[in-house]
VOGU-3710 file (C-alpha; in Angstrom, 3 decimals, decimal comma):
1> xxxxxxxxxx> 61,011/37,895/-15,392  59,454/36,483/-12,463  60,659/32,770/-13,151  63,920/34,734/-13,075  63,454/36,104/-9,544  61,911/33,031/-7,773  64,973/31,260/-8,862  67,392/34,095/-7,757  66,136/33,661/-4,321  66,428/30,083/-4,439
11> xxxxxxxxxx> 69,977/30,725/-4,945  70,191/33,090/-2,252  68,523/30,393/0,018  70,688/27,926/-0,775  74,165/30,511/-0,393  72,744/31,557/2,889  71,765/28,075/4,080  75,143/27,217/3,405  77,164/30,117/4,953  75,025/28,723/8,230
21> xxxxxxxxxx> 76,090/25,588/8,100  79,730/24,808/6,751  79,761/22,281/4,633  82,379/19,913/6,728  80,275/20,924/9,856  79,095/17,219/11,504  76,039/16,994/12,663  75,057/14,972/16,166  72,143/14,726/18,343  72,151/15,396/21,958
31> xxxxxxxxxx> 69,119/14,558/24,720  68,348/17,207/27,621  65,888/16,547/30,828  63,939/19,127/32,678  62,879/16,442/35,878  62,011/17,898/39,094  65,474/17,331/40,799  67,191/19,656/37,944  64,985/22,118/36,537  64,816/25,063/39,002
41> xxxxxxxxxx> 68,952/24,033/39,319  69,030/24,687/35,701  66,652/27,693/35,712  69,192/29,356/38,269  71,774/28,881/36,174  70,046/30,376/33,131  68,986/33,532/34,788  71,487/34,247/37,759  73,057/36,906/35,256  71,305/39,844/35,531
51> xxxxxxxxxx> 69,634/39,163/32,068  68,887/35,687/30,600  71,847/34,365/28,257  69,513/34,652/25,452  70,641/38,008/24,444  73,915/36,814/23,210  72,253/34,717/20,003  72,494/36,486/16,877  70,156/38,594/15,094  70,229/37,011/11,727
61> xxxxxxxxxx> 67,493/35,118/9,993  66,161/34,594/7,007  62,614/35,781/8,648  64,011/38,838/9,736  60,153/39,742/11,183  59,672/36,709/13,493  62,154/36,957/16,663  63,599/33,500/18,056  61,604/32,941/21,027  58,082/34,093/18,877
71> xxxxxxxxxx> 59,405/31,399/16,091  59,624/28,502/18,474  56,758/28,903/20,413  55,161/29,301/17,418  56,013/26,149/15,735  55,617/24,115/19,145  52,358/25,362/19,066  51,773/23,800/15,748  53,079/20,447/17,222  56,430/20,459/14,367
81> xxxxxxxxxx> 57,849/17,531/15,287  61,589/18,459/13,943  61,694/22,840/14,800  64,833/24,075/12,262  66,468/26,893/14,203  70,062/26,884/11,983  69,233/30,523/10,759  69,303/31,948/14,692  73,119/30,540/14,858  72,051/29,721/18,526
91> xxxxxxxxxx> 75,403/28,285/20,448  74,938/24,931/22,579  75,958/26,592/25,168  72,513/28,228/25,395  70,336/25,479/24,471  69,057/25,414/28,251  68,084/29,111/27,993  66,511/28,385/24,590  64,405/25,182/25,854  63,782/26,980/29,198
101> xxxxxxxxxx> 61,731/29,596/27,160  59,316/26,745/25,886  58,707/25,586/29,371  57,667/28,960/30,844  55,286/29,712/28,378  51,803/28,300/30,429  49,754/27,400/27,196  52,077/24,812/25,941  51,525/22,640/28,598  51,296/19,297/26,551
111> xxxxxxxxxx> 55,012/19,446/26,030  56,912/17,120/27,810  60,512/18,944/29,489  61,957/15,285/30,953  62,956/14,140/27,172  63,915/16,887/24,389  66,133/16,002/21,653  68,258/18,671/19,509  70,803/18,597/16,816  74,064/20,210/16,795
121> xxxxxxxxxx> 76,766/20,552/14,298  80,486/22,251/14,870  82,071/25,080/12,848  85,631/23,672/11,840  86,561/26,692/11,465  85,875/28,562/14,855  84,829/24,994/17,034  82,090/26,964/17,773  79,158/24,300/17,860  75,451/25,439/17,059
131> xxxxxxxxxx> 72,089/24,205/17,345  70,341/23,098/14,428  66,909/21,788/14,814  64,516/20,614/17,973  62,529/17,805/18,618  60,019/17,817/21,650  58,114/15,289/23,157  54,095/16,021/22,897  52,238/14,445/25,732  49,310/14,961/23,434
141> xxxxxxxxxx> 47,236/14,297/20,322  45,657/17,378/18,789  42,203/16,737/19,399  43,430/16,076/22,906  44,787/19,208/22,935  42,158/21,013/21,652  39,493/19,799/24,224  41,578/21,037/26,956  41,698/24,397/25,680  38,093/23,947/25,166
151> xxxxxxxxxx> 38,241/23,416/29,100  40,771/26,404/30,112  38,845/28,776/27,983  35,816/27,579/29,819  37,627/28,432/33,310  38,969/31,079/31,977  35,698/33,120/31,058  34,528/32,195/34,692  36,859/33,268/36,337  36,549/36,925/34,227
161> xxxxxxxxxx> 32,883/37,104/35,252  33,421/37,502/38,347  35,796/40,369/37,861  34,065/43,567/38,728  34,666/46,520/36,516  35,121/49,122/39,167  38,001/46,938/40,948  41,777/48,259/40,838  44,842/46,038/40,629  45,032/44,833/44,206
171> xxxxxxxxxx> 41,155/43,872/44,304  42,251/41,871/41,278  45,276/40,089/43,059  42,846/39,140/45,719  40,197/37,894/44,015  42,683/35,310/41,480  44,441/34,156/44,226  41,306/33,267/45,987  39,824/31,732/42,655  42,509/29,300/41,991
181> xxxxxxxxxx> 42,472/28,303/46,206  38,909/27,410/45,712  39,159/25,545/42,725  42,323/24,008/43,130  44,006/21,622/45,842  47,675/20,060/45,977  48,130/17,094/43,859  48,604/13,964/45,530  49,556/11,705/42,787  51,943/14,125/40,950
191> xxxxxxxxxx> 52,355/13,371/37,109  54,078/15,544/34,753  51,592/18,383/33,815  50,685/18,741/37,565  53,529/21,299/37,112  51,355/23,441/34,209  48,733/25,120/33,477  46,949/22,213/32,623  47,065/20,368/36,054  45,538/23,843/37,802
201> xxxxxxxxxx> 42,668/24,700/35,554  41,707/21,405/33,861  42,914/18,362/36,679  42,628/20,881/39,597  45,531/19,486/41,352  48,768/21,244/40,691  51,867/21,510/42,058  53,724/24,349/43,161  54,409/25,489/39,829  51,331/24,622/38,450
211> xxxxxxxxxx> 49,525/26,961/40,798  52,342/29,769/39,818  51,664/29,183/36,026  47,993/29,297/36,488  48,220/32,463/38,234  50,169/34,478/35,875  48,245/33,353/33,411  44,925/34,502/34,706  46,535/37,667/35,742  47,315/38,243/31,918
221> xxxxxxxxxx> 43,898/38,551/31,315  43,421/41,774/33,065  46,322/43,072/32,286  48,647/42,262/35,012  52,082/41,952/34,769  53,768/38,638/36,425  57,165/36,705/37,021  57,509/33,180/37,791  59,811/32,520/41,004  61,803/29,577/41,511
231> xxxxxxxxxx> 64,137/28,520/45,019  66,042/25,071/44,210  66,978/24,845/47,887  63,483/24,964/48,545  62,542/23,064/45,560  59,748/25,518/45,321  58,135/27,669/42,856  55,544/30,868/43,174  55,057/34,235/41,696  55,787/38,042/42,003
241> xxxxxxxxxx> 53,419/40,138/40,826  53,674/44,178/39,396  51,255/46,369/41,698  51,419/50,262/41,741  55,149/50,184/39,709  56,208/47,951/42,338  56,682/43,958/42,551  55,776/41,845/45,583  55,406/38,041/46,338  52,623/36,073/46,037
251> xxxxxxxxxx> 52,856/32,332/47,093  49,578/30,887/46,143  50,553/26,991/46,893  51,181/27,662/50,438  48,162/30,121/51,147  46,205/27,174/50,001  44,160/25,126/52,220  43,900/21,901/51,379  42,209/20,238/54,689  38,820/21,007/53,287
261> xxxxxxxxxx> 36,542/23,643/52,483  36,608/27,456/52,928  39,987/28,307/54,626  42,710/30,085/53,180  45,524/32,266/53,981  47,176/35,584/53,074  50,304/34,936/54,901  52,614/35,137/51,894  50,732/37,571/49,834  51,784/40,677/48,563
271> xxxxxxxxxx> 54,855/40,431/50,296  58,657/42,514/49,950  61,783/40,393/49,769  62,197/40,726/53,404  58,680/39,870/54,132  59,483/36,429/52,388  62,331/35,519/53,872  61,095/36,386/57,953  61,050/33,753/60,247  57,215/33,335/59,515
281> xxxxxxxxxx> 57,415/32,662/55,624  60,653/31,259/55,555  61,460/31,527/51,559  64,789/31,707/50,659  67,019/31,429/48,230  64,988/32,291/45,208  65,305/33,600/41,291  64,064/35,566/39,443  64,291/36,350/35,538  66,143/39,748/35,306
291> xxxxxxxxxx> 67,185/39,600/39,277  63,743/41,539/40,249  63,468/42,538/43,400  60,577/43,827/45,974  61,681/46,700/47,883  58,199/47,928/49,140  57,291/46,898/52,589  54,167/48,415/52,437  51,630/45,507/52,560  53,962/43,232/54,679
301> xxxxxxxxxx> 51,735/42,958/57,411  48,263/44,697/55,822  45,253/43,745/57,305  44,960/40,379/55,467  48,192/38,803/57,294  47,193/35,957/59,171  43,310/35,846/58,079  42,318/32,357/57,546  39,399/33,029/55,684  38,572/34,164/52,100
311> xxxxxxxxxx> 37,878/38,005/51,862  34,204/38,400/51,158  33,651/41,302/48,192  29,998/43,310/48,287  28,972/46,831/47,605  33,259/47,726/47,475  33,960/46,876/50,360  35,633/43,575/51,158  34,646/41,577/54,301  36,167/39,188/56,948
321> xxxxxxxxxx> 36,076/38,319/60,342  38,237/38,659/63,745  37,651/36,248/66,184  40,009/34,158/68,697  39,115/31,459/70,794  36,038/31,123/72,597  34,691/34,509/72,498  30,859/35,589/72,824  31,021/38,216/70,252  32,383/37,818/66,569
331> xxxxxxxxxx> 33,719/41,339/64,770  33,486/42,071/60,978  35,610/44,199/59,151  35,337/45,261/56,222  37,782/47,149/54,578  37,727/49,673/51,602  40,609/48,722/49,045  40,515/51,973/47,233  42,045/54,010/49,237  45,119/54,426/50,351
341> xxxxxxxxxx> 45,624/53,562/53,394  43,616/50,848/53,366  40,623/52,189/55,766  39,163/49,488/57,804  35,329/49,571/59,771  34,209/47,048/62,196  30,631/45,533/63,477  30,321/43,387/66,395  28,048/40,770/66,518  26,820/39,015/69,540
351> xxxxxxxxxx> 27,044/35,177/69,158  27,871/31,745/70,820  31,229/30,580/71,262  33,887/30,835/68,268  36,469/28,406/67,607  39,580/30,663/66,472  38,217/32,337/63,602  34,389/31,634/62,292  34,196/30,795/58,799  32,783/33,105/56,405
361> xxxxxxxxxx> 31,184/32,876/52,927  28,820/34,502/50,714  25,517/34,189/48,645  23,977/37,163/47,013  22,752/39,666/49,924  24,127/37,431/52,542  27,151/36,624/54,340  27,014/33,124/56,653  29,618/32,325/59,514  30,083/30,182/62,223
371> xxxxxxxxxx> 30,360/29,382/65,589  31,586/25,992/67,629  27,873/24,652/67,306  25,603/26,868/65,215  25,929/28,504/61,416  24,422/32,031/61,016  22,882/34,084/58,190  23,454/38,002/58,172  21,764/39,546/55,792  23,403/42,984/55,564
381> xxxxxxxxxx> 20,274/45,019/53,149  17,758/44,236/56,315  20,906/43,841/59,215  19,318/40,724/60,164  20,828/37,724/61,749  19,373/34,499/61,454  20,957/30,521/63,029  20,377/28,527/59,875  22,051/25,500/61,505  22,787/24,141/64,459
391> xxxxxxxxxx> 25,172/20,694/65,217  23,323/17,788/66,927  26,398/16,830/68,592  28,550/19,942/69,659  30,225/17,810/72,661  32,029/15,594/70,166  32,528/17,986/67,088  32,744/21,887/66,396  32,004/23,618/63,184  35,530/24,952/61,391
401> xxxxxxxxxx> 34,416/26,829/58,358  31,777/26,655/55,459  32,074/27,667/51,847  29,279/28,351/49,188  30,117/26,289/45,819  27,518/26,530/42,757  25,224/27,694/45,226  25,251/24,544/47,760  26,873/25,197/50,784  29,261/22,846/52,661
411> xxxxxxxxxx> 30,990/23,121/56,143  33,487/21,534/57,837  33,592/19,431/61,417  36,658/18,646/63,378  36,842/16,226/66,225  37,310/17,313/69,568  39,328/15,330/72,464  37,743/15,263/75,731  35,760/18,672/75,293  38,997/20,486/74,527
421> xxxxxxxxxx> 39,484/22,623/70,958  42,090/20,093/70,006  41,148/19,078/66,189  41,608/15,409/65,431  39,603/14,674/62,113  38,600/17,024/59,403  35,430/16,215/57,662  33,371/18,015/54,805  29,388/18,257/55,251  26,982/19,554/52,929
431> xxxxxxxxxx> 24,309/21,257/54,458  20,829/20,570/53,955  19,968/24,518/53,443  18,596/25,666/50,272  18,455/29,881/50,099  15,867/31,256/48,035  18,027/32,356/44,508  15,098/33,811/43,118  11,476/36,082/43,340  9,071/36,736/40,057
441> xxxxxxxxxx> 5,787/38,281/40,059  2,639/37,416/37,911  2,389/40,546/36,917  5,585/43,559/35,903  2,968/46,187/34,769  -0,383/46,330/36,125  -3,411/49,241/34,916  -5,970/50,270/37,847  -8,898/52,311/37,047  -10,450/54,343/39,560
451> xxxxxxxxxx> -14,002/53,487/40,357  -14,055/50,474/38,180  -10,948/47,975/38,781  -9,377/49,619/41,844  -7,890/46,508/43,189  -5,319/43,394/42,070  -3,850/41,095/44,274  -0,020/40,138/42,727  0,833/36,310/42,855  4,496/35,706/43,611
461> xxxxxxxxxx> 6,514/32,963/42,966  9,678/31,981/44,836  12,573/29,722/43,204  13,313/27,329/44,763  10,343/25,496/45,330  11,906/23,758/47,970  13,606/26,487/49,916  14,101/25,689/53,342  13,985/29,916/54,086  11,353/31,553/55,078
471> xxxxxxxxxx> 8,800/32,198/52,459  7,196/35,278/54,055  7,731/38,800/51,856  7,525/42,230/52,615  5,443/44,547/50,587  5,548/48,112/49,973  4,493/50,819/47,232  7,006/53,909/46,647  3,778/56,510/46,490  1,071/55,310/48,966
481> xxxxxxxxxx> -0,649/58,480/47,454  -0,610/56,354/44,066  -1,273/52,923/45,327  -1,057/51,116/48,564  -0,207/47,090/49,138  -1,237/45,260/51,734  0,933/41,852/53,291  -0,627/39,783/50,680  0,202/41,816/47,510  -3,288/43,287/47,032
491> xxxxxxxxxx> -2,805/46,714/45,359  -5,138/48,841/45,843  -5,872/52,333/43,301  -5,333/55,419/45,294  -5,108/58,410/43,204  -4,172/59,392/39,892  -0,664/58,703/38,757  2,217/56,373/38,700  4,027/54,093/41,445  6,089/50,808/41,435
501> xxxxxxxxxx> 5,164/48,012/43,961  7,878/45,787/45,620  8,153/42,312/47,068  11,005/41,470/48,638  12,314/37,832/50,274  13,695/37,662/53,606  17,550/37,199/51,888  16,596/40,667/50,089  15,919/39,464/46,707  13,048/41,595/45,525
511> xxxxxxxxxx> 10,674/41,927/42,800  8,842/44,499/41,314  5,385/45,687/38,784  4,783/49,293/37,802  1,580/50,375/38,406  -0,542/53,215/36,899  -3,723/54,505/38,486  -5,866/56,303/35,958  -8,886/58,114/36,229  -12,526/57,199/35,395
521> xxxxxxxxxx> -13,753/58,341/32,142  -17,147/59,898/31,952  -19,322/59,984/29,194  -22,384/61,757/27,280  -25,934/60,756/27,857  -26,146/56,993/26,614  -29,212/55,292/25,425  -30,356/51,531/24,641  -33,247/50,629/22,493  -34,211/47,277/21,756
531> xxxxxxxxxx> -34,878/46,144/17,999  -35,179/42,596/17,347  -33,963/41,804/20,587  -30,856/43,164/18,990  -29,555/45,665/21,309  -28,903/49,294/19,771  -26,559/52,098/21,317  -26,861/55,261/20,656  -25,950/58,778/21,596  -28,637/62,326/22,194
541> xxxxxxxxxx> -26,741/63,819/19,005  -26,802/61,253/15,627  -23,613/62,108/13,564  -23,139/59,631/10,959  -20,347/57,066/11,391  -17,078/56,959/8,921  -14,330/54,644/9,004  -12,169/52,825/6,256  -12,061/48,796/5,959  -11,455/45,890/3,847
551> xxxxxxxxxx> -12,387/42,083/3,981  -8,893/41,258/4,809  -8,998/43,210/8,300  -11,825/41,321/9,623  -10,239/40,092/12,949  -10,030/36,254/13,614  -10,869/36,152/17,420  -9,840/34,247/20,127  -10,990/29,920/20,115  -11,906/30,499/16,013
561> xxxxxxxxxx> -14,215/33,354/16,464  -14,454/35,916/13,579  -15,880/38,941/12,949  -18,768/40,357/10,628  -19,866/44,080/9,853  -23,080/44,391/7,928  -24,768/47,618/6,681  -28,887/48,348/7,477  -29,438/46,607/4,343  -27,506/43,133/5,684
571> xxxxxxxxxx> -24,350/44,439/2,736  -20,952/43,009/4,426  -18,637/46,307/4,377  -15,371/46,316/2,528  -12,878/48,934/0,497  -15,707/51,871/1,106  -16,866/54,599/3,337  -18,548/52,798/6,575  -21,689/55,009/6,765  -24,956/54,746/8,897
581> xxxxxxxxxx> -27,006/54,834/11,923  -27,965/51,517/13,068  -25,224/48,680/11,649  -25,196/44,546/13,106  -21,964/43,468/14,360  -22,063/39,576/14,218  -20,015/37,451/15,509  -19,504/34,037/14,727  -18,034/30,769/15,542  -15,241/28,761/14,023
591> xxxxxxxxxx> -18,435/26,383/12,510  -20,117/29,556/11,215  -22,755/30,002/12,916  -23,879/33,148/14,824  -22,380/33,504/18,467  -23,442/37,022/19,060  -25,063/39,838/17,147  -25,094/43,223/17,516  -26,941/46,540/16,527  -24,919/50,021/16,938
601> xxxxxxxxxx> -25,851/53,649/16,065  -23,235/56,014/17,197  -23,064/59,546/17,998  -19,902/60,917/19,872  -16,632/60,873/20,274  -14,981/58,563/23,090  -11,932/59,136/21,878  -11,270/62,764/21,501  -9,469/62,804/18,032  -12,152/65,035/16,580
611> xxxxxxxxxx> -14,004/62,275/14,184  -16,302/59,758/15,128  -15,757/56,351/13,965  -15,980/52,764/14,385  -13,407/52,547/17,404  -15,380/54,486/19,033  -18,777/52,554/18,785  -16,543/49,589/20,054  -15,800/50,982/23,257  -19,418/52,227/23,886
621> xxxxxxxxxx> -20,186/48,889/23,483  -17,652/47,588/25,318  -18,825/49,962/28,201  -22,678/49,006/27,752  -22,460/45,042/27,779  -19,395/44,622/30,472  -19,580/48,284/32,848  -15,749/48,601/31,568  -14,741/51,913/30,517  -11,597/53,062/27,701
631> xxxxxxxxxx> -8,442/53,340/29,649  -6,054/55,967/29,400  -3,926/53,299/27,901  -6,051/51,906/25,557  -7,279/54,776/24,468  -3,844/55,552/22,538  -3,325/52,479/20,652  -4,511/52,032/17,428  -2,770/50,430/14,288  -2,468/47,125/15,985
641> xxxxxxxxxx> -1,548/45,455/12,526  0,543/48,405/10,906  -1,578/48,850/8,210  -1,574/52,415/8,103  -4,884/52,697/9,817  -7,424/52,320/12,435  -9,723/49,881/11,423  -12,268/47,230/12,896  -9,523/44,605/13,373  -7,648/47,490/15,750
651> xxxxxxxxxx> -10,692/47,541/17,630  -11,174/43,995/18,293  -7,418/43,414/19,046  -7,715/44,822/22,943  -11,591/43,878/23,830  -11,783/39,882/22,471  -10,958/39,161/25,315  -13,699/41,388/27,194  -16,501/40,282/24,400  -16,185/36,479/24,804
661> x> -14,728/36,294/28,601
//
C-alpha cells in the first residue's frame, strides 16, 4: 500500500511538472546586470507602482507552505547553483522584481547582482513566457562565507551591548547611527560588496548603500522597522526608519564624517519628506517600496540639527555641546529623550577659546572636550574640570575634535593660515593620556575587634599601572559611628556594628570593603599551671570535656603540619567519647617530629551552646598563647568539612594560621 502511494505522487509530480511547462515550450537563457549606473533605474521601475509587481505571480506550488521570495532566499542561502522556480509560473516580465528581492536582503551579501543568469521558456499556447530556473554568481566560497558571518555576528553582539535596556526607539536610532559613523568611513576604492552589508561591518568602508543596508540591519535587532531608499538622479541610497507609527529619513552616508576622528552630523536625521528635500539637504527624487511617505515634521529641526558632534549618553540623559567661534565659555546640554517634548538643560563652562564647536567624547564618569589649544576632563560625579592636554604649538595648529576608541583617545589638528581659523590640513593624533579604567582593594570584607585589632590600613591598587591621572583617592566610611578612615585607608574600629568603607579615584571609579566592628569578648577566671614545661589551661569550675572524633579528621596544617590528640595516658583519640582533665595536643612537622606540644584541662563554655567541648579548649588556647579572643564571626562556624559535626579538624581550620604565624 505504501509502494502504491509513493508512486501515485510520482505521477502527480510528473502531471503537474508537465501542466507547468508545455511540452513544445523552448527553453532559452537570458543574462541580467544590477551595475551601479542601472540598479536604482531598475529599482524605480520595480516599485514606482504603489506595490511591487511581485503580487501579480501566481500562488501555485507544489510547496504550498514556502512562499516565493522565502524559497529563493532560501536556496541562495544554501549557495544552489541552478534555483528551479517553474512551479511559481513567475512571468519574465517580473524577473527584475524577482532578482531585486535577492539583492535587498543584507545577509546575502556574497552574491554578485552585475552577472545573473535565468532560464525562460514560452507557452505556445498563450506566448506568455515564464521563468524557469536561476543561476547567481557567488563572490564566495563557503568557508569564506562563513568567517564573515563569524565577523558580522561579532559586530553585531557589540554593537547590542551597548544598547541600554531602559532606552526607547529614538535613543536607539541615535545610538546605531552613531555606531556605524564611528566604525565606518566612505570607501575609496569601491568594489562590489562596498554596496552590502559586508563592506560596512566586515571592510568598514561602504558605500552609500552599504551604510543603508548595515543600518536596517542592525535596527532589526531591536526590533525596528526599516525601508531602504533609493534616488537614481542622485545616484544615492539611505534609509527611512518607523518611529512612534510614523516614518522619517535617516541618511547615514552623508552625516558621516570622514575627515577624521569624532565629528558627525545629524543634519539629515529623522527627517519628513519636506525636511529632505529643503535647500539644506537637498534629496530629491527618491523611492520607496510601497510609495511610503514621512508626513511628520516634528523632529525637522530638533535639537540635534546642525550638531557636529556625537551625542554623549550617561545617567539618561544625552549630552553635547554649543559653542561658536572664539568664545570664552563652552555650554552643555543635555537633553532628556523621554519625554516629549524633548526637554533640554544647559551648564556653562568657563574655558579658553573654542574653535566652532569643541569636540566631545566619553570614558566612564567623564566627558573630555576641547578648545583651540587645550583638551579638558569634566568629571560630572565630583563636577570637576581638569586640562589634560595642552598643544605645544597653538600659533600654527588648533585642536578640532577628539574621540575615545577601545579606550585610547585620539584628537584631531588642523592647520591654520596666518593665525586665522582657516583649516588647511586635517591630521589624527593619539594622545599620550592613559585614564585610570580601574580601582581594587586588598581587602572586600574586613573583621575589627574592639580592644584587640581596632585598626587595618586597606592597600589599593589602581589599573593602569601607568596612568598618567592622578593617583590620589578619597576615603570615606558611611557610619563614622562604626568605623572611621583616614587619607591613607587606615580603618579604624569605632563602635559596635556594621559600615562599608570607600575609595574612590579622581575619574570617580570607586572601590569598596564591608567592615564589621564587634565587641570584645570577656571571659571567666583563667588559670595556667606549668607541668613538664607543658603549659596547662584551665578554668575555677572542672567539668569534664566531651567531643566526638575519628583518625580521619585529624587536620593536615598549613607547610605539612599535622595534628595529634592524646589522652592522660599518651592513648591517640579516635571513634570514642573525648573525656578528661588534662589532654597533650601535639603538633608535628611534615618529618614527624614534635613542633609544639600542648597540655589542656577545660572548664567553661566560650561558646555559649550549652556543652563544653573541644572547640572550646581551642579558643582558650588560642586566647592564652596569642592575646586573640573568639570573634563574633568565628564563633558561628563550625562543620568546616561537612561531616555532620564539630570536631578537632573544625577547630584547627580558622586558628592554623594563628598557631604557627
Amino acid at each position: 500500500m505504501k509502494k502504491n502511494k509513493i508512486f501515485f505522487n510520482l505521477i502527480l509530480f510528473l502531471f503537474l511538472l508537465l501542466l507547468a511547462i508545455p511540452a513544445d515550450a523552448t527553453e532559452t537563457a537570458a543574462t541580467i546586470s544590477f551595475t551601479q549606473d542601472n540598479y536604482y533605474k531598475i529599482r524605480e521601475e520595480v516599485y514606482k507602482n504603489e506595490k511591487p509587481k511581485l503580487n501579480k505571480f501566481s500562488t501555485f506550488t507544489f510547496n504550498a507552505e514556502t512562499p516565493l521570495e522565502e524559497y529563493l532566499i532560501t536556496q541562495v542561502k544554501l549557495m544552489n547553483p541552478n534555483i528551479d522556480v517553474s512551479m511559481y509560473n513567475i512571468l519574465e516580465s517580473n524577473i527584475n522584481a524577482l532578482v531585486l528581492k535577492v539583492f535587498e536582503v543584507p545577509e546575502l551579501f556574497f552574491v554578485d547582482p552585475t552577472s545573473v543568469r535565468y532560464y525562460r521558456y514560452e507557452d505556445t499556447e498563450t506566448g506568455l513566457v515564464y521563468v524557469k530556473s536561476l543561476e547567481f554568481t557567488y563572490l564566495m566560497s563557503e568557508v569564506e562565507i562563513n568567517d564573515s558571518n563569524a565577523i558580522i555576528d561579532g559586530v553585531v553582539k557589540e554593537y547590542l551591548a551597548g544598547i541600554q535596556s531602559s532606552w526607547n526607539d529614538l535613543e536607539k536610532i541615535i545610538y546605531t547611527k552613531d555606531f556605524l559613523c564611528k566604525n565606518c568611513s566612505y570607501a575609496k576604492n569601491i568594489i562590489t560588496t562596498s554596496h552590502t552589508l559586508y563592506g560596512a561591518l566586515v571592510d568598514k568602508e561602504p558605500v552609500c548603500d552599504g551604510y543603508s543596508k548595515a543600518f536596517n540591519y542592525l535596527l532589526s535587532k531591536v526590533g525596528i522597522n526599516t525601508l531602504f531608499v533609493t534616488s537614481s538622479a542622485m545616484s544615492h541610497a539611505w534609509s527611512m526608519v518607523e518611529l512612534n507609527g510614523n516614518y522619517y529619513h535617516v541618511d547615514v552616508t552623508w552625516d558621516d564624517d570622514d575627515g577624521g576622528v569624532g565629528r558627525t552630523r545629524y543634519m539629515h536625521f529623522i527627517v519628513s519628506d519636506s525636511g529632505m528635500s529643503d535647500s539644506g539637504r537637498q534629496h530629491y527624487s527618491w523611492v520607496v517600496p510601497g510609495n511610503v511617505t514621512a508626513t511628520n515634521t516634528r523632529y525637522d529641526r530638533e535639537f540635534w540639527y546642525g550638531n557636529e558632534n556625537y551625542l554623549i549618553y550617561k545617567d539618561y540623559l544625552w549630552y553635547y555641546v554649543v559653542g561658536t567661534t572664539q568664545v570664552n565659555s563652552l555650554m552643555f546640554n543635555c537633553a532628556d529623550l523621554r519625554v516629549d517634548p524633548i526637554t533640554i538643560t544647559s551648564k556653562s563652562i568657563d574655558t579658553e577659546y573654542v574653535l566652532y564647536k569643541a569636540g566631545l567624547t566619553s570614558l566612564r564618569n567623564n566627558m573630555y572636550f576641547t578648545t583651540m589649544s587645550s583638551i579638558y576632563k569634566i568629571n560630572f560625579p565630583r563636577d570637576v574640570v581638569e586640562k589634560i592636554y595642552t598643544l605645544p604649538n597653538p600659533s600654527e595648529k588648533v585642536i578640532y575634535s577628539i574621540e575615545c576608541i577601545d579606550g585610547k583617545f585620539y584628537y584631531d589638528t588642523i592647520d591654520i593660515v596666518n593665525g586665522s581659523t582657516v583649516p588647511t590640513t586635517r591630521k589624527t593624533n593619539e594622545l599620550v593620556y592613559y585614564p585610570i579604567t580601574g580601582l581594587s582593594l586588598d581587602k572586600t570584607k574586613l573583621t575589627l575587634e574592639l580592644g584587640v585589632t581596632e585598626t587595618y590600613t586597606l592597600n589599593a591598587t589602581i589599573a593602569p599601572s601607568n596612568t598618567t591621572e592622578d593617583t590620589s583617592l578619597i576615603w570615606r566610611s558611611n557610619d563614622k559611628k562604626v568605623a572611621t578612615v583616614d587619607a591613607n585607608g587606615k580603618v579604624t574600629a569605632v563602635g559596635e556594628g556594621k559600615t562599608i568603607v570607600y575609595a574612590a579615584a579622581v575619574n570617580g571609579i570607586t572601590a569598596t570593603c564591608q567592615v564589621e566592628v564587634i565587641p570584645k569578648l570577656v571571659y571567666t577566671t583563667l588559670k595556667e599551671e606549668q607541668f613538664d614545661d607543658i603549659l596547662a589551661i584551665s578554668f575555677e569550675d572542672k567539668t569534664a570535656i566531651s567531643e566526638v572524633i575519628t583518625a580521619e579528621n585529624f587536620p593536615v596544617l598549613d607547610r605539612g603540619y599535622t595534628v595529634e590528640v592524646l589522652t592522660q595516658e599518651g592513648t591517640k583519640k579516635a571513634n570514642s567519647d573525648y573525656m578528661g582533665s588534662y589532654n597533650q595536643i601535639i603538633i608535628k612537622d611534615k618529618s614527624g617530629n614534635t613542633a609544639r606540644e600542648y597540655s589542656v584541662a577545660v572548664s567553661g563554655d566560650v561558646t555559649g551552646d550549652g556543652k563544653v567541648r573541644l572547640y572550646d579548649a581551642f579558643q582558650i588556647l588560642k586566647n592564652v598563647l596569642y592575646g586573640k579572643q573568639l570573634s563574633l564571626f568565628d564563633k558561628h562556624i563550625r562543620d568546616y568539612n561537612l561531616d555532620g559535626r564539630v570536631a578537632l579538624y573544625d577547630a584547627f581550620r580558622f586558628i592554623r594560621k594563628v598557631i604557627l604565624s
